[in-house]
Structures are given as structure tokens and as C-alpha cells.
KEDODREN-24009 format. One record per residue (C-alpha): residue in one letter; x, y, z. Coordinates in steps of 0.05 Angstrom, whole numbers, padded with zeros to 5 digits, always signed. Example, Ala and Ser with C-alpha at 12.3 -4.5 7.8 and 13.67 -1.06 7.14 Angstrom:
<martors>
A+00246-00090+00156S+00273-00021+00143
</martors>
This chain:
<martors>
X-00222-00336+00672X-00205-00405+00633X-00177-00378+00561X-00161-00449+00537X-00190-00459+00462X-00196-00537+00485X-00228-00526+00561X-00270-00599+00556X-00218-00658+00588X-00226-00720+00555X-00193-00779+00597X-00185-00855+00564X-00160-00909+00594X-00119-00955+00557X-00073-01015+00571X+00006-01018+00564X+00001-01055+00495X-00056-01009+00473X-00004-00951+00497X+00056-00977+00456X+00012-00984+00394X-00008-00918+00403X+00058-00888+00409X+00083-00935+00357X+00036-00911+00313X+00047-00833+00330X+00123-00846+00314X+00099-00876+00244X+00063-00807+00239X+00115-00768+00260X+00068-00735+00321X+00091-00722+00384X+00043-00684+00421X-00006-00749+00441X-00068-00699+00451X-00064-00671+00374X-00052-00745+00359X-00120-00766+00402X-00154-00705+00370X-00136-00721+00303X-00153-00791+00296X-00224-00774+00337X-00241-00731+00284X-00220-00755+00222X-00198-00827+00234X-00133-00828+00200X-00073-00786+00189X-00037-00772+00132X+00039-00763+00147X+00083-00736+00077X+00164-00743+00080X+00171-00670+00051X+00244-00679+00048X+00254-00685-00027X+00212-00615-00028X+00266-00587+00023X+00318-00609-00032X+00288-00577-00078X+00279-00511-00040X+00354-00515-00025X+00371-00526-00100X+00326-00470-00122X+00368-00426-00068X+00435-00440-00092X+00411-00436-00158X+00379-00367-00149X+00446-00348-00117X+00486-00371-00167X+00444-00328-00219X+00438-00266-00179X+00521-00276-00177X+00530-00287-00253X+00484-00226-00265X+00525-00178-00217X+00589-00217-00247X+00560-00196-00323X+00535-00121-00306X+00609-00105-00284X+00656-00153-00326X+00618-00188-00374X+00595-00265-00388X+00644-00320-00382X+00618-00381-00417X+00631-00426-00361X+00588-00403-00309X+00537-00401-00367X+00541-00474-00375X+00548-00486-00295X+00481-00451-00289X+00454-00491-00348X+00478-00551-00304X+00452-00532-00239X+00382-00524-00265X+00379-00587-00301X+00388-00616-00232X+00339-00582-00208X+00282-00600-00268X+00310-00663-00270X+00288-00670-00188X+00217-00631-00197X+00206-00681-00245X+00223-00734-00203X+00178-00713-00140X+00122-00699-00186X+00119-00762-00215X+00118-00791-00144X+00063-00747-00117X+00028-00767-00179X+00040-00839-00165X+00003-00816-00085X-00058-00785-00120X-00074-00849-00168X-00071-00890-00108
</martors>
């Protein structure tokens, strides 16, 4: 019993420059798997491929910065509030705004396009 999803083969021949604009064009999208590639751009006829790493930055900053809180709260329950890791927290999430900010106004800039 065949319990593939995809059980149709589809089989296109193509020449070596044809090949190495494919796969040129598969590294631009950052795609390895050249049947999801095929697939894709059979269907739809394009692929949109987003750099997320600024949002990985941001999820990293948000970490440390939720760490550093959950510290300074543990810190404050058992000795009190020191007025320098108030303003290093103060600091540390002014980065962070300062970054949303920044990758909104760029996925802004995508959508207006």
C-alpha cells in the first residue's frame, strides 16, 4: 500500500544551464529540497524568501531582557531595588523598542512595495 501524500511522478527535462539557473535561483530562495522548489513555483509562480534574522534578534533581546527582569524581581522580593539595575533594564529595553521599531519600519517599507 503506497502512503505517499505526493504518489503522481512528475519528470522534466532540462539542460545544464537551465539546471544552474535553477539551483541558482533555489539558493537565492534559500530552498534546498528541488521538489518543494518545483512544486512551489508550479503552483504559485514565485516564491517569497524573508531574511527573518532581525526577528531572531529580537527574540533573543526579548529573552535576555525577560531574564534580566525575572532576576531584578527575585533580586527586589529578597533584598530590595538597586537603582542600577533599574536603569540597566531601562537600557536594555530601549534597545529592544528602538530595534522593533526599526524592523517595522522595514516590513512596512515590503508592504508599500
Amino acid at each position: 500500500m503506497n502512503r505517499r501524500r505526493r504518489d503522481v511522478h512528475l519528470h522534466v527535462m532540462v539542460t545544464a544551464d537551465e539546471l544552474a539557473q535553477i539551483r541558482e535561483r533555489m539558493d537565492e530562495a534559500g530552498i534546498q529540497n528541488a521538489g518543494a522548489y518545483m512544486r512551489k513555483m508550479a503552483l504559485n509562480g514565485y516564491i517569497l524568501h524573508i531574511d527573518l534574522a532581525p526577528v531572531r534578534e529580537l527574540v533573543s533581546l526579548q529573552r535576555r531582557c525577560s531574564n534580566n527582569l525575572n532576576q531584578v524581581a527575585i533580586h527586589a522580593n529578597t533584598y530590595g531595588v538597586y537603582p542600577d539595575e533599574i536603569a540597566g533594564l531601562q537600557r536594555d529595553y530601549g534597545e529592544l523598542w528602538g530595534r522593533v521599531s526599526a524592523v517595522l519600519e522595514q516590513l512596512a517599507a515590503i508592504v508599500e512595495k
